[in-house]
VOGU-3710 file (C-alpha; in Angstrom, 3 decimals, decimal comma):
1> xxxxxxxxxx> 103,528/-78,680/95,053  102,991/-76,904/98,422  106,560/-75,791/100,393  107,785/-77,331/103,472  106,323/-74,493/105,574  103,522/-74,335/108,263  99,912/-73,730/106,965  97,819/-71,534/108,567  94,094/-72,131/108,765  91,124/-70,693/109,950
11> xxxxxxxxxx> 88,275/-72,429/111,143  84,785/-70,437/111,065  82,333/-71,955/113,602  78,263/-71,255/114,219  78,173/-68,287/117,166  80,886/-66,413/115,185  83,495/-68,179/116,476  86,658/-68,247/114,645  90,494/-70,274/115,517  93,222/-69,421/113,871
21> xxxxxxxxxx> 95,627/-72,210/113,584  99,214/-72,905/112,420  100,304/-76,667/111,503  103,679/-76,896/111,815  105,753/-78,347/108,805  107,652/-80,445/110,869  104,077/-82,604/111,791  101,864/-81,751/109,471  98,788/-81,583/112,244  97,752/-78,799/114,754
31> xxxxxxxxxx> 96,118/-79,997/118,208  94,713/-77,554/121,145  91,501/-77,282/122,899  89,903/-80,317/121,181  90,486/-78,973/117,749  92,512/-81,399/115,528  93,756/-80,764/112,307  95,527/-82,290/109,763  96,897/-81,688/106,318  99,276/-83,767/104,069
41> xxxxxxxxxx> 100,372/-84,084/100,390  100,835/-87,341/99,092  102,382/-88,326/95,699  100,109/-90,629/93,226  100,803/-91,494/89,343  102,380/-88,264/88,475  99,948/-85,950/90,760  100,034/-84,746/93,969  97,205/-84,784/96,096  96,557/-82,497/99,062
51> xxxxxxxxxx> 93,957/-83,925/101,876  92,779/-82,591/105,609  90,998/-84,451/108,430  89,258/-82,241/111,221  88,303/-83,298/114,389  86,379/-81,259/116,647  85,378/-81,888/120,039  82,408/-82,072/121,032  80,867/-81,433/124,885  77,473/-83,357/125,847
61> xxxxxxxxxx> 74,559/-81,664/126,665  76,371/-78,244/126,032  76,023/-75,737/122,609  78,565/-76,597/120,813  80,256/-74,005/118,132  80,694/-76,467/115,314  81,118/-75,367/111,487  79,477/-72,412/109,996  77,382/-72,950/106,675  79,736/-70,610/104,393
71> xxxxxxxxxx> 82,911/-71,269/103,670  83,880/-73,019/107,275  87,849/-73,450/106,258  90,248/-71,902/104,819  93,812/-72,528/104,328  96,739/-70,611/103,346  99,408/-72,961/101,868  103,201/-72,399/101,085  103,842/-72,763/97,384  107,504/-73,849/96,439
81> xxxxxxxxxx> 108,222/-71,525/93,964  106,435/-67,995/92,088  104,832/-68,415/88,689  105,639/-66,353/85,755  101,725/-66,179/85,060  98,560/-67,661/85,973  95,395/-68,592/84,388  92,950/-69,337/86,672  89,048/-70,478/85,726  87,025/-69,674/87,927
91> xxxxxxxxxx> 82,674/-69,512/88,418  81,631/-66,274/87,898  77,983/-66,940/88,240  76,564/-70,783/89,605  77,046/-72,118/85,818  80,013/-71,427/84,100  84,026/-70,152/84,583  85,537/-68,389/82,611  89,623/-67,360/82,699  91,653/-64,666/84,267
101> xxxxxxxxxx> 94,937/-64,389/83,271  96,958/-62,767/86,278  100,299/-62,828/87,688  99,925/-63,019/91,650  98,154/-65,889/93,817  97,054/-62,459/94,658  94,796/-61,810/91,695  93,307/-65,291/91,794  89,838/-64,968/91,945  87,003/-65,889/94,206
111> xxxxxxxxxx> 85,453/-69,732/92,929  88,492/-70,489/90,926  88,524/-74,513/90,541  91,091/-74,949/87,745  94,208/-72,987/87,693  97,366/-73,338/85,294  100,560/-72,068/86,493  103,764/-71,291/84,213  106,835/-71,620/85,376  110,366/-70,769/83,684
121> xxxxxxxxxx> 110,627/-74,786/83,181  107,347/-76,216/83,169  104,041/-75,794/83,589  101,222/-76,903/86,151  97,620/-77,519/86,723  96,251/-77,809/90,286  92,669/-78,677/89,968  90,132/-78,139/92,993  88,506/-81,513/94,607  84,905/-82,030/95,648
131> xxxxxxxxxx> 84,732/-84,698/97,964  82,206/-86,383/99,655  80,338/-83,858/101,525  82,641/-80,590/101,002  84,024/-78,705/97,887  87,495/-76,882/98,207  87,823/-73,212/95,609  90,879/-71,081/95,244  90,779/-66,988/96,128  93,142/-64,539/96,450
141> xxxxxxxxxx> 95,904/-65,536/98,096  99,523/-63,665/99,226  102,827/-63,401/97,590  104,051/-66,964/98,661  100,598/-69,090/99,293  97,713/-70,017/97,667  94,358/-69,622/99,607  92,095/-72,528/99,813  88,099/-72,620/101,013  85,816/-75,133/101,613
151> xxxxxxxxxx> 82,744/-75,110/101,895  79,658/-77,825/102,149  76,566/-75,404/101,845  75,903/-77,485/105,474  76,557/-76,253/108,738  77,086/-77,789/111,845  79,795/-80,639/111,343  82,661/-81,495/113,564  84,555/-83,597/111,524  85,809/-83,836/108,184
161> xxxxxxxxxx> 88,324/-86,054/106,132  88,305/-84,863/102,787  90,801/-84,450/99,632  91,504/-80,973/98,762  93,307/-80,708/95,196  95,275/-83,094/92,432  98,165/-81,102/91,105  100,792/-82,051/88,209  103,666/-80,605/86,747  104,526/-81,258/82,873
171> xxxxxxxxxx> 106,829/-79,837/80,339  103,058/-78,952/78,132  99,763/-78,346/80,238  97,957/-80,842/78,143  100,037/-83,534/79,726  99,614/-81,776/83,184  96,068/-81,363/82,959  95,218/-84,663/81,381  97,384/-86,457/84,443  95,211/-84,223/87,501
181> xxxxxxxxxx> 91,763/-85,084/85,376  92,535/-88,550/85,317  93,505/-89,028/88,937  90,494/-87,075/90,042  88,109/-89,289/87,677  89,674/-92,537/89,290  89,189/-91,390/92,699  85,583/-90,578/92,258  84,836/-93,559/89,767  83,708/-91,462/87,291
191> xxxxxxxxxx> 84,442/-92,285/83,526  86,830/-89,751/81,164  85,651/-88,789/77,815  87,100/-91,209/75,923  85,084/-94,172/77,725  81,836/-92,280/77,457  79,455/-92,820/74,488  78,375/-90,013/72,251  74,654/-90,797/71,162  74,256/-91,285/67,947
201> xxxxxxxxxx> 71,650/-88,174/67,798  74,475/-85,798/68,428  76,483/-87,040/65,545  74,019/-85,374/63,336  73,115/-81,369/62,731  70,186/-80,442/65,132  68,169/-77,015/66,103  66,494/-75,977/69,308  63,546/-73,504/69,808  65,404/-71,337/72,860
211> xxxxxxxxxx> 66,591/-68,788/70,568  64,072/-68,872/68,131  60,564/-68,975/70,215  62,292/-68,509/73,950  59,347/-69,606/76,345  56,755/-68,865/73,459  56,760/-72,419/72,087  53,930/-74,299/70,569  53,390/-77,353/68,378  52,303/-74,707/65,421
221> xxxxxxxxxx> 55,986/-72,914/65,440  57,824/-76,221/65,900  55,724/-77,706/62,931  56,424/-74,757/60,977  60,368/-74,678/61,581  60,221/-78,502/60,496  58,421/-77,614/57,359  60,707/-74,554/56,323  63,746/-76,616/57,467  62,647/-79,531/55,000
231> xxxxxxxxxx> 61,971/-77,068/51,719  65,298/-75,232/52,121  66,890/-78,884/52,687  68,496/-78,305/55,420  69,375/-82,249/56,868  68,035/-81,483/60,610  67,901/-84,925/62,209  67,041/-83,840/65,728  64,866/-80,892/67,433  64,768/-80,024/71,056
241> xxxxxxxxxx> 61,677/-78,227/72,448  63,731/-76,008/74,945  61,810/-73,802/78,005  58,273/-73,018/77,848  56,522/-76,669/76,670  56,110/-77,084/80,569  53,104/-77,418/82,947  54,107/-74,900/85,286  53,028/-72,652/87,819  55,544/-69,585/88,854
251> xxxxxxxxxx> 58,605/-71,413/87,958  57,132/-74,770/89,899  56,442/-77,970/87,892  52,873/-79,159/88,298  52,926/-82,046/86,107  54,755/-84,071/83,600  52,164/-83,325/80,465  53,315/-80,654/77,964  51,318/-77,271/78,385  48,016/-77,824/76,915
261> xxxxxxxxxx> 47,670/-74,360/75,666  50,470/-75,039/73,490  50,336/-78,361/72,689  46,720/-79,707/72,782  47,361/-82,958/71,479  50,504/-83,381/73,891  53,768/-84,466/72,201  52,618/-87,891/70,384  51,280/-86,834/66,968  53,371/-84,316/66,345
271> xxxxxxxxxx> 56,290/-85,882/67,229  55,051/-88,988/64,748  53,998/-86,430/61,938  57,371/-84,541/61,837  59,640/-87,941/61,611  57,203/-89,119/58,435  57,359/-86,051/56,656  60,857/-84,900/57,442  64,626/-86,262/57,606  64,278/-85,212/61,618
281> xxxxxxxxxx> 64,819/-88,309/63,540  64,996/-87,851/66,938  63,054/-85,026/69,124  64,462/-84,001/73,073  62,908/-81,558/75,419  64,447/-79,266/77,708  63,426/-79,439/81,608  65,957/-77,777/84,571  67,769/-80,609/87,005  64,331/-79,821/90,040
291> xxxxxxxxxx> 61,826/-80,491/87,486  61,314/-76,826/86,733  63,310/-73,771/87,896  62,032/-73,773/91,529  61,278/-77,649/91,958  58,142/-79,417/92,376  54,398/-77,383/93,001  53,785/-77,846/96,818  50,677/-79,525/96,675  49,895/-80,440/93,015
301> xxxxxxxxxx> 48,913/-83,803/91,237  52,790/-84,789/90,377  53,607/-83,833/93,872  51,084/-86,252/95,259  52,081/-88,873/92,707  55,810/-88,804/93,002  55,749/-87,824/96,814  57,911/-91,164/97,424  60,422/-90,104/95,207  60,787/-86,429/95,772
311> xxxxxxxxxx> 62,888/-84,324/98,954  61,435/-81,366/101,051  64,078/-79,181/102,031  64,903/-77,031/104,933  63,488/-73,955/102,906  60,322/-75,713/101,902  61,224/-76,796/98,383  60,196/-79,948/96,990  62,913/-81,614/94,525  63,491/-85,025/93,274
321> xxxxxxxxxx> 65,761/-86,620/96,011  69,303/-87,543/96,086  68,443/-91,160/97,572  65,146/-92,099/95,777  64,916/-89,688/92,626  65,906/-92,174/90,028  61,893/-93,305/90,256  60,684/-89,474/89,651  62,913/-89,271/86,404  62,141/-92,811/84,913
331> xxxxxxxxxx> 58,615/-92,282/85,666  58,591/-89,234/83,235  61,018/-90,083/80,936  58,925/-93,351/80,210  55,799/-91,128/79,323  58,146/-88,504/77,268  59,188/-92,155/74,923  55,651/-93,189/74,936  55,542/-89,860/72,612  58,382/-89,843/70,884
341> xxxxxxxxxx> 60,853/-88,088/73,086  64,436/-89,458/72,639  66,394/-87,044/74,713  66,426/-84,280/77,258  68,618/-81,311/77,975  68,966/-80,758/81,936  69,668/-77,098/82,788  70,276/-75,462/86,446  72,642/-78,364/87,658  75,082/-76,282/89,274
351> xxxxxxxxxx> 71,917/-75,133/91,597  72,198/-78,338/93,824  74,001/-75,798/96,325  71,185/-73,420/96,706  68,580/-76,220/96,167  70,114/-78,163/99,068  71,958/-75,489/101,875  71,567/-76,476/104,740  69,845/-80,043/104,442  72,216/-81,762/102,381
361> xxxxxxxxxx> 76,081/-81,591/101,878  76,692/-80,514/98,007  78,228/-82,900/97,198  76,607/-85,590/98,358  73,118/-83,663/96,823  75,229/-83,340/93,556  76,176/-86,919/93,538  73,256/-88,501/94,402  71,033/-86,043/91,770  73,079/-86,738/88,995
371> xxxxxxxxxx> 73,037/-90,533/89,524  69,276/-90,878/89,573  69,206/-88,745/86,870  71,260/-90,548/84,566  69,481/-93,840/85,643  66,240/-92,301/84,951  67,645/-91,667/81,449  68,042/-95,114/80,429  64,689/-94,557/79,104  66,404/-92,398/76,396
381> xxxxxxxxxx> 69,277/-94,903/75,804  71,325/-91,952/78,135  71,216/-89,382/75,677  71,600/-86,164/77,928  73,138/-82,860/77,294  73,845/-81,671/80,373  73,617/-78,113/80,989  74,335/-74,935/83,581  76,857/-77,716/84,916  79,872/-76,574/85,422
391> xxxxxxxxxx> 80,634/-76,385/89,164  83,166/-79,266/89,924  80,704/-80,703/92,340  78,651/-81,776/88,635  81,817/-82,161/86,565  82,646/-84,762/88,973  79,299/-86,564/89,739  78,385/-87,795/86,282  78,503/-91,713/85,790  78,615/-91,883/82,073
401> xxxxxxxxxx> 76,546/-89,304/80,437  78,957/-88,013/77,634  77,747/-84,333/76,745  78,248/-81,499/79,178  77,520/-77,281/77,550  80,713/-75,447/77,648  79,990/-72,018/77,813  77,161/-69,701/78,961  74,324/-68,887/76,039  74,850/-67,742/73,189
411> xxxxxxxxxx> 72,776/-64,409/73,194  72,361/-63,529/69,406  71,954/-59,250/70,425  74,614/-59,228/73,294  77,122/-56,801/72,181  80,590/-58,059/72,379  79,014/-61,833/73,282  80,806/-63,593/70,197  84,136/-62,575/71,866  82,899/-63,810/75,466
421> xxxxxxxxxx> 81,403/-67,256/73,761  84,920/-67,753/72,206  87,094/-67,232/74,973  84,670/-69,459/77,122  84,811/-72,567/75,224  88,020/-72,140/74,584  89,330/-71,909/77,740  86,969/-74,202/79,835  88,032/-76,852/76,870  91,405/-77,406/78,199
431> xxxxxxxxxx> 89,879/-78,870/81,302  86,834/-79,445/80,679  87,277/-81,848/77,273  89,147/-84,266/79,816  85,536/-85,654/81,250  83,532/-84,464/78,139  82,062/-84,080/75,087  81,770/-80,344/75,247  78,807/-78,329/73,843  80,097/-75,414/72,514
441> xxxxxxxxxx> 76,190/-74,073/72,420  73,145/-73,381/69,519  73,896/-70,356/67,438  71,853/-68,400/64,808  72,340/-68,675/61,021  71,598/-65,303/59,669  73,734/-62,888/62,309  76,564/-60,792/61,960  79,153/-63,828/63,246  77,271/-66,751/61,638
451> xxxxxxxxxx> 80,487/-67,653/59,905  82,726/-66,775/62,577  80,325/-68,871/64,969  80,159/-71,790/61,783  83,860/-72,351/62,003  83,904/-72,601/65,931  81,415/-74,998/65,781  83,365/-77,656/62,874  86,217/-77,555/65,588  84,262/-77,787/68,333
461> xxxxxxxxxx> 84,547/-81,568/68,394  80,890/-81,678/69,900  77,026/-81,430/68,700  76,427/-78,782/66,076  72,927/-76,883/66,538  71,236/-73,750/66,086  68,559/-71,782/66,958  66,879/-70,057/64,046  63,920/-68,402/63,833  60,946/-69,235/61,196
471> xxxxxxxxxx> 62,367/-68,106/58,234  65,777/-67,322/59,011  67,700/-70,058/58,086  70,799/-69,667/55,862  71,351/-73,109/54,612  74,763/-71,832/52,978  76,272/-71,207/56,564  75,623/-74,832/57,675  76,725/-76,621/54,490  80,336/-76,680/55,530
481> xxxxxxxxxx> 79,603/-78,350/58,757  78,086/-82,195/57,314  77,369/-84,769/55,085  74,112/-84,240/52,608  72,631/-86,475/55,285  73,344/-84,111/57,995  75,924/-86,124/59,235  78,616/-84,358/61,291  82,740/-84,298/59,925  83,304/-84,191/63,931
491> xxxxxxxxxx> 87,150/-83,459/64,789  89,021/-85,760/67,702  88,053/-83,286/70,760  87,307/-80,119/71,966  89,255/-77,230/70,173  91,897/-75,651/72,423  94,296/-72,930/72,633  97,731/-73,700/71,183  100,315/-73,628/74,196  101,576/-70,101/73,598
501> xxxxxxxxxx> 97,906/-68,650/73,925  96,850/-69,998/77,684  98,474/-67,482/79,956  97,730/-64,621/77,585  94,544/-62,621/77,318  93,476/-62,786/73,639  90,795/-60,317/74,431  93,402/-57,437/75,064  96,557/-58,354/72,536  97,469/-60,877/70,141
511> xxxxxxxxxx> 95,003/-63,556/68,614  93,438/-66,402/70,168  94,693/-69,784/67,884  93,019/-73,162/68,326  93,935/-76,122/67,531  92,515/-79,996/66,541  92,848/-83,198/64,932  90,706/-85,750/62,737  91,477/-88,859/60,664  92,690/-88,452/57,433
521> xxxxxxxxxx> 92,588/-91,514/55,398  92,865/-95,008/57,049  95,958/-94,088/59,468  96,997/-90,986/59,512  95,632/-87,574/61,498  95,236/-84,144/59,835  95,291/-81,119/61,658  94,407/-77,547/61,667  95,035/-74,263/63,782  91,666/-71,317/63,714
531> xxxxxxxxxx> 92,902/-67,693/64,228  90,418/-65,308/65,448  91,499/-61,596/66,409  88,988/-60,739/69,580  90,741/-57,264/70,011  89,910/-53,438/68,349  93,189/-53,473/66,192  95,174/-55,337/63,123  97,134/-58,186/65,224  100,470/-60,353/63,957
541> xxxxxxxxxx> 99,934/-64,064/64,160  102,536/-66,876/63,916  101,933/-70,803/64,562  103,275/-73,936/63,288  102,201/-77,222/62,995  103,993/-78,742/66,111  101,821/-76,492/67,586  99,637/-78,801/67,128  100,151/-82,036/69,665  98,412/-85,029/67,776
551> xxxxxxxxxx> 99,479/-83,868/64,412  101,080/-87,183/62,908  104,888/-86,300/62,861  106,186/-85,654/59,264  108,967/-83,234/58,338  107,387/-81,451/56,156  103,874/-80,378/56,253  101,334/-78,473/53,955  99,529/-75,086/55,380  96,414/-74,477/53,779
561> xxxxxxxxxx> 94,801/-71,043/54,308  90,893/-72,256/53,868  89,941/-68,871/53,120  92,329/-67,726/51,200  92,458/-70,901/48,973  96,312/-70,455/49,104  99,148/-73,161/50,291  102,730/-73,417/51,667  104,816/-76,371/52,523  107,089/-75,883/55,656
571> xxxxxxxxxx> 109,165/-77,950/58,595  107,280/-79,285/61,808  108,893/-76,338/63,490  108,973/-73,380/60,484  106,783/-70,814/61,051  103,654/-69,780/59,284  103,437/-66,004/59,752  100,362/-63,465/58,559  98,601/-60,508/59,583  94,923/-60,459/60,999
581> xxxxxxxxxx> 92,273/-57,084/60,388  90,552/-56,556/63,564  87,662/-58,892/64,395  89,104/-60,952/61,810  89,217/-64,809/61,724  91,144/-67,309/59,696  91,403/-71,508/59,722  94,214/-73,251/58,406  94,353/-76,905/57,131  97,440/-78,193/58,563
591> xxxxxxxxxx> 98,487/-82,107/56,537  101,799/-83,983/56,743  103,785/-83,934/53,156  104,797/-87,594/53,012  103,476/-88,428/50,285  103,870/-86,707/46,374  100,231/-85,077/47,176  98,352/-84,157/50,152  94,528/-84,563/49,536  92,392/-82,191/51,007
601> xxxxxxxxxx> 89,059/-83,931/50,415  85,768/-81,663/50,048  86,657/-78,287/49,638  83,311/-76,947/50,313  83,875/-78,033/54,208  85,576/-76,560/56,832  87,329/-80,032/58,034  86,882/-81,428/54,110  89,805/-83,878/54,685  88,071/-86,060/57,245
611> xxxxxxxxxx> 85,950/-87,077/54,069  89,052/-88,966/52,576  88,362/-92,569/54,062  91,786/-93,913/52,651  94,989/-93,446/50,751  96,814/-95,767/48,792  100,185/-95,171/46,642  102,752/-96,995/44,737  105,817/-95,932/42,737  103,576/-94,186/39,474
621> xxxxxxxxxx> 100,431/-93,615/41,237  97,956/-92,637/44,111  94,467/-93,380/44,845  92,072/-91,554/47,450  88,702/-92,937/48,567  86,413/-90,129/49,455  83,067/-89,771/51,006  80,245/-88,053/48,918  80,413/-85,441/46,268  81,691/-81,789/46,008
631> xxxxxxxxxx> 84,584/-79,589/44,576  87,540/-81,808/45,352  91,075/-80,946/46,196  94,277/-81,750/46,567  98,176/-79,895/47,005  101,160/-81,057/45,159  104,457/-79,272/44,182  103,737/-81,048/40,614  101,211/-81,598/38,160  99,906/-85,050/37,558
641> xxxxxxxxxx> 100,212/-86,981/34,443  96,656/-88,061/34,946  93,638/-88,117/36,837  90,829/-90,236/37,283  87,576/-90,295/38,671  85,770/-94,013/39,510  88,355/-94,846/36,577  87,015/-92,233/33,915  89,604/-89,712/32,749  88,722/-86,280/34,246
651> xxxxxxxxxx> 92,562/-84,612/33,655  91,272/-82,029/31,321  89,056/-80,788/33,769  91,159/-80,452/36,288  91,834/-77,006/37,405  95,365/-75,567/38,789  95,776/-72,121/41,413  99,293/-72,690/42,558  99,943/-75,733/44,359  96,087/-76,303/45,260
661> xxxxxxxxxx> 94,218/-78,826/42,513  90,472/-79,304/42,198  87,890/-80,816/39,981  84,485/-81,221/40,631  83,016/-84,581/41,773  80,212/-85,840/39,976  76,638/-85,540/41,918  75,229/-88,173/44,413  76,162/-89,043/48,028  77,936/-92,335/47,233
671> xxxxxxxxxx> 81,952/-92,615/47,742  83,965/-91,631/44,833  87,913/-93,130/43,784  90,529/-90,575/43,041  93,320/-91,562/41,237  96,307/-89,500/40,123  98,875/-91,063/37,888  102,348/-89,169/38,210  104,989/-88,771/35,427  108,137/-91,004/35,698
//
């Protein structure tokens, strides 16, 4: 909430003009020389939101010195009151932010477009607006204001009338957060996650050839992964042919037909021949939001075919257009079906800017690309992952696609990158999940993280895919994540950082500890908290389960280390205290004790409990449904007097470490009844 103090602002115009400007506090608008400016704060639903109109005169027949191209405004607004700490998420390339935990409106950095403030009473979440034609960004600031920019990659305007941030304050940041997101998806009639529809593709285990062929693709390698993925039995229900399938011509598109050098026969066959002989059931290709990297080929067939549908820009490249390109993308995703294509991947989104300076406001280039993308895509039922995306401009200018990547890549021989890919999705989650499905990204099987990078992904609460090469698929790193079917045990959301974690660098002390929920049985949520120590040296960790915001409320609770196939019981706000070796990572089953046992489903997966579809007891006795086969589990502070499986007496088999129970199911995917009969 900005202080009742005059805002200064500085106007950058073409010629190298520049006013400096002071609106008073008392108004709230600065007038002089034709210049008019305006800025206000309004209260809406628990937010604030900060707007400006600009006015500029302008003389006829005379050079006028309206807006420059780069960053035309900036403002330096009072702020009521000094955080404790910041953590600001900022771009620090086109695609992605990342966070910087600092202490100063100083230290914010350049491109920030989320930042969390903590305060001794509360926290806050101001979140930076792209509006019609301009987008606003935080920078570095002074001791008592935050600096604001905007900027529409568009010089020459006179006039602007334009929202600039939704802020919130709440005694939690979710709350905060989830209150800014929600105002900001209203105003620009966007849907939030929860109202967007996951494809059913993405509810499965898939793979994707970047990793594993990069731009060397061909219909031989991708037969050849299908074939190795079937004898290992690995459930795969979906491939995606990333870079390098295209007909292209120095990073220009020259026509919608795969490469014919690698794929002679085009898509059709292949595509056909795969889904007979394998479980994969849906195949997607990759292409970047201009067609290819650089746009259209001047000159070429699909430039001559689509020329009604397509943009020529200032700089001479040739784009599907904002107003018309809806046409361009149905026309090729209606061939892609015709061969068995049943999604795409859209990469490079957040290039709109540098696509469009200087002939279209971003905005309004981001808006109108995204919509004729996503109408082009009702050829593929909508099923989109979009990708390189993460510039408010294209958080805010989806319709209803539901999965957006999260991170950068993940780079299997970047040293340090399983540290940087953490704190990434981690981070851009607690924004980020509000409008999405995230896509925590494709990872490789046999590396040095595989398991660290397995867990991530069974909290992710998004698609599950990796990348391996021919050969080099460990099918003992995936089993945890799904069904025999390759069905995904998908938690509630995106995994975030428990509260105590977001204004503290996990990369320099401490651990980083995320949290999620799932069902568990017909009515009930389960819960669990991942430790992962990103620093050179043995950290202390503590959490505890109201740590954990959805957890259903119990007072008593069961902590199950995962790893360490040990258990304690303790209060919603008792501490569960351990020690982590450096590099080390841990994940913790966290289940209300209301009942005489807690059942812990399949103990062979990371989120096993999700499998337990219900949970029935009366005074003598308890009976669990659960999905598929597998070593079973379950914690009780007593042994039962019985135990039967689909009504055959198992209780000699039954084997006891401590409070922890487990028997083996018998084989085959069908559901299995648990019941344990308890001594009066």
């Amino acid at each position: 909430m900005m202080e009742k103090k005059n805002i200064r602002c500085q106007i950058f115009c073409q010629r190298g003009k520049r006013i400096d400007a002071e609106i008073p506090a008392d108004t709230g608008w600065y007038e002089k020389d034709g210049v008019r400016i305006e800025v206000t704060e309004d209260a809406m639903n628990g937010c604030w939101c900060g707007k400006i109109r600009l006015n500029m005169k302008n003389e006829s027949c005379r050079g006028n010195q309206n807006l420059s191209m780069e960053k035309p405004i900036r403002l330096y607004i009072p702020m009521t009151e000094r955080p404790e700490k910041i953590t600001a998420m900022y771009l620090y390339n086109e695609w992605w932010t990342r966070p910087a935990f600092v202490e100063s409106f100083e230290e914010i950095p350049e491109h920030t477009q989320v930042a969390f403030f903590q305060y001794k009473d509360r926290v806050s979440c101001m979140a930076l607006m792209a509006g019609r034609e301009f987008k606003t960004s935080m920078s570095g600031g002074t001791e008592d204001e935050i600096c604001l920019e905007m900027t529409a990659y568009l010089g020459g305007q006179r006039c602007l009338e334009e929202p600039l941030y939704f802020s919130a304050d709440a005694p939690v940041l979710e709350e905060a957060v989830h209150r800014v997101f929600a105002e900001m998806a209203k105003y620009k009639g966007i849907r939030m996650r929860e109202e967007r529809r996951i494809p059913e593709m993405f509810q499965y285990l898939g793979w994707c050839s970047w990793d594993a062929f990069y731009r060397e693709i061909s219909e031989d390698k991708v037969r050849q992964k299908a074939e190795e993925l079937l004898e290992k039995k690995v459930p795969v229900k979906w491939m995606l042919m990333d870079d390098g399938w295209l007909s292209v011509q120095e990073e220009l598109l020259c026509d919608f037909a795969p490469d014919q050098t690698k794929f002679p026969d085009g898509f059709r066959k292949m595509t056909a021949d795969i889904k007979e002989k394998t479980e994969v059931r849906w195949f997607g290709v990759w292409h970047a939001l201009g067609g290819y990297w650089g746009g259209i080929a001047p000159g070429s067939v699909l430039d001559q075919e689509e020329s009604p549908y397509l943009y020529e820009t200032v700089n001479g490249k040739i784009l599907p257009s904002p107003q018309t390109g809806e046409r361009f993308y149905r026309d090729w995703y209606q061939r892609l079906r015709r061969d068995g294509i049943d999604f795409v991947k859209v990469d490079g989104q957040s290039a709109v800017p540098y696509y469009f300076e200087n002939s279209l406001p971003v905005c309004e280039a981001a808006e109108g690309m995204n919509q004729a993308l996503e109408g082009g895509a009702s050829y593929m039922d909508g099923a989109v992952i979009n990708c390189m995306g993460m510039a408010m401009e294209n958080i805010l200018a989806r319709p209803s696609s539901a999965i957006s990547r999260n991170s950068d890549d993940f780079v299997p021989d970047k040293e340090g990158g399983f540290a940087e890919h953490l704190l990434q999705n981690a981070y851009n989650s607690l924004y980020h999940n509000e409008i999405y499905c995230c896509d925590w990204d494709m990872f490789w099987t046999m590396h040095e993280d595989s398991r660290k990078h397995s867990l991530l992904r069974a909290i992710s609460g998004g698609p599950v895919y990796v990348s391996d090469q021919i050969g080099a698929t460990d099918p003992e790193v995936l089993r945890p994540l799904t069904y025999e079917d390759g069905r995904l045990l998908i938690m509630n959301h995106s995994a975030k950082p428990t509260e105590d974690c977001i204004f503290a660098d996990p990369m320099a002390d401490g651990v980083l500890k995320l949290h999620n929920t799932a069902s568990w049985g017909t009515c009930e949520k389960g819960g669990g908290i991942a430790v992962y120590n990103l620093t050179e040296k043995e950290q202390l960790f503590a959490f505890r389960p109201a740590d954990i915001p959805e957890l259903e409320e119990a007072e008593q609770y069961w902590i199950f280390d995962y790893f360490g196939r040990k258990a304690v019981s303790l209060g919603r706000y008792g501490s569960y205290e351990g020690t982590m070796e450096k590099d080390g990572f841990a994940w913790f089953v966290v289940l209300p004790k209301n009942k005489r046992s807690a059942c812990l489903g399949l103990l062979n997966k990371y989120v096993g409990f999700m499998a337990v579809e219900s949970i029935c007891e009366n005074e003598t006795a308890e009976t669990a449904v659960i999905q598929e086969s597998g070593a079973l589990g379950w914690l009780a502070d007593r042994e039962p007097k019985k135990v039967l499986i689909d009504s055959v007496d198992v209780t000699k088999e039954v084997q006891k470490e401590g409070s922890l129970y487990t028997i083996s199911l018998p084989e085959g995917s069908s559901r299995k009844v648990l019941s344990i009969l308890w001594q009066e």
